[in-house]
C-alpha positions as CSV (number, residue, x, y, z in Angstrom):
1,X,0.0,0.0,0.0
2,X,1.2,3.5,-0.9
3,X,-0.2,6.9,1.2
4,X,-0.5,9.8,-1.0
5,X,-0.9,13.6,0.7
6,X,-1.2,16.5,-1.7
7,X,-1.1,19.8,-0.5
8,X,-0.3,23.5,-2.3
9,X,-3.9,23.8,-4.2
10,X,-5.7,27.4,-3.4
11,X,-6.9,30.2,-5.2
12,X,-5.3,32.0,-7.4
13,X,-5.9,35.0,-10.5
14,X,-4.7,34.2,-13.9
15,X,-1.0,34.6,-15.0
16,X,-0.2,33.4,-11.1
17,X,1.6,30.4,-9.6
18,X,1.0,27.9,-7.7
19,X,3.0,24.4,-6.4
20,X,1.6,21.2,-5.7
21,X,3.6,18.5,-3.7
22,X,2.7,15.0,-3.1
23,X,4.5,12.9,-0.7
24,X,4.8,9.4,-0.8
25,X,4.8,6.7,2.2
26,X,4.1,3.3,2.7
27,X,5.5,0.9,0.1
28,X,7.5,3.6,-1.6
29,X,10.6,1.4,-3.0
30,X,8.1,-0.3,-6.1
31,X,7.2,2.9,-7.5
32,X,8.3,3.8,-10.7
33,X,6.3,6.9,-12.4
34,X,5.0,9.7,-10.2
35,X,2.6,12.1,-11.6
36,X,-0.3,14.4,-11.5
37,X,-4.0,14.5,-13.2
38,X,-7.1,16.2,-13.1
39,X,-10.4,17.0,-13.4
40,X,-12.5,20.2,-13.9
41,X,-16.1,20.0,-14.0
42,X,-18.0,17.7,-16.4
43,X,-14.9,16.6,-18.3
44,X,-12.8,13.4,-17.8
45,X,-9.4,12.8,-15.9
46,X,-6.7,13.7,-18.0
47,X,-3.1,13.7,-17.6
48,X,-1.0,17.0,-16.7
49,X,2.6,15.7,-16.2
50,X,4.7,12.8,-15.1
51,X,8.2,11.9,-14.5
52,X,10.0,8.5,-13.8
53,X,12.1,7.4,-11.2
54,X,15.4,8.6,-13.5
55,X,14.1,11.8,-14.0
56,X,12.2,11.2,-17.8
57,X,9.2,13.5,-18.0
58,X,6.2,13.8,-20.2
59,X,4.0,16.4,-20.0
60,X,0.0,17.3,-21.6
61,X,0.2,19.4,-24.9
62,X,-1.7,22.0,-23.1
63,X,0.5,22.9,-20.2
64,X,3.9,22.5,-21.9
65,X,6.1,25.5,-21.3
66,X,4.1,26.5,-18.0
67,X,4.1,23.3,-15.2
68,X,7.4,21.9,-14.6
69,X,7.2,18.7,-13.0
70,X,9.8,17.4,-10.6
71,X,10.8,14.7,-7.7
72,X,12.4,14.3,-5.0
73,X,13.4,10.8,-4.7
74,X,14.9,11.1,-1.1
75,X,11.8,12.8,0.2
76,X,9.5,10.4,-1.8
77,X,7.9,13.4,-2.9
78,X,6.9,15.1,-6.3
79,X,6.0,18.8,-6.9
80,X,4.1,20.1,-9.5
81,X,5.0,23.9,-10.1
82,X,2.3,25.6,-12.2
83,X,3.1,29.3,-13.7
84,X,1.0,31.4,-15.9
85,X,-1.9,30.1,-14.7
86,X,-4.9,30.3,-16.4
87,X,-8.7,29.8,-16.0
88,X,-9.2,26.9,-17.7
89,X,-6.4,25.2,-15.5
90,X,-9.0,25.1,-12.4
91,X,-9.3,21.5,-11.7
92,X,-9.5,19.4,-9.3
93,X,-5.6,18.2,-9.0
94,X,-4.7,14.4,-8.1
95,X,-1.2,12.9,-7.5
96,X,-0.6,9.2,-8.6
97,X,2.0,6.5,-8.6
98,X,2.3,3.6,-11.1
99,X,4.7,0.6,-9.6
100,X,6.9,-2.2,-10.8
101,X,4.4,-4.6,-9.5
102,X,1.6,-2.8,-12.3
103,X,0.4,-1.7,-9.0
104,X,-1.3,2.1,-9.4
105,X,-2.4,4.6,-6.2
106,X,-3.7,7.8,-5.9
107,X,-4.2,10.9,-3.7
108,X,-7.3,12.2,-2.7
109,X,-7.1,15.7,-4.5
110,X,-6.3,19.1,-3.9
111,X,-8.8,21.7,-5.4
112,X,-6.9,24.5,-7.7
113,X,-8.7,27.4,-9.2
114,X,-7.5,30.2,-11.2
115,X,-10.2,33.2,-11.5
116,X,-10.1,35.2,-14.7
């Protein structure tokens, strides 16, 4: 089992930043990818960024050149930093892990809007 806390989400106007972190505990040593979704209202989980356990990231189309993803490995913890925020970025922000095992977990979600 894998523990997930987020924290960082809030409020914020557009063109602002914020930074997510997820930290990991529990059965930390199988994980392999660490990365972040979400979900705005109405729409369907999608992917924002993700980044393996040697530092290989992939990131959505939509939020290239403003989120940088990175990890900690020592802390078991990833951050999400999100600049140049805009509206359409309010979601609902999860962090997840995918493991060696196939094995998949996932936060409980921290809330991020970005008023206009």
């Amino acid at each position: 089992q894998v523990q997930l806390v987020e924290s960082g989400g809030g409020l914020v106007q557009a063109g602002g930043s914020l930074r997510l972190s997820c930290a990991a505990s529990g059965s930390i040593f199988s994980i392999n990818v660490m990365g972040w979704y979400r979900q705005a209202p109405g729409k369907q989980r999608e992917l924002v960024a993700a980044i393996t356990n040697v530092g290989s990231t992939n990131y959505a189309d939509t939020v290239k050149g403003r989120f940088t993803i990175s990890r900690d490995n020592a802390k078991n913890t990833v951050y999400l930093q999100m600049n140049s925020l805009k509206p359409e970025d309010t979601a609902v922000y999860y962090c997840t892990t995918r493991h060696y095992d196939g094995g998949a977990y996932w936060g409980q979600g921290t809330q991020v809007t970005v008023s206009s």
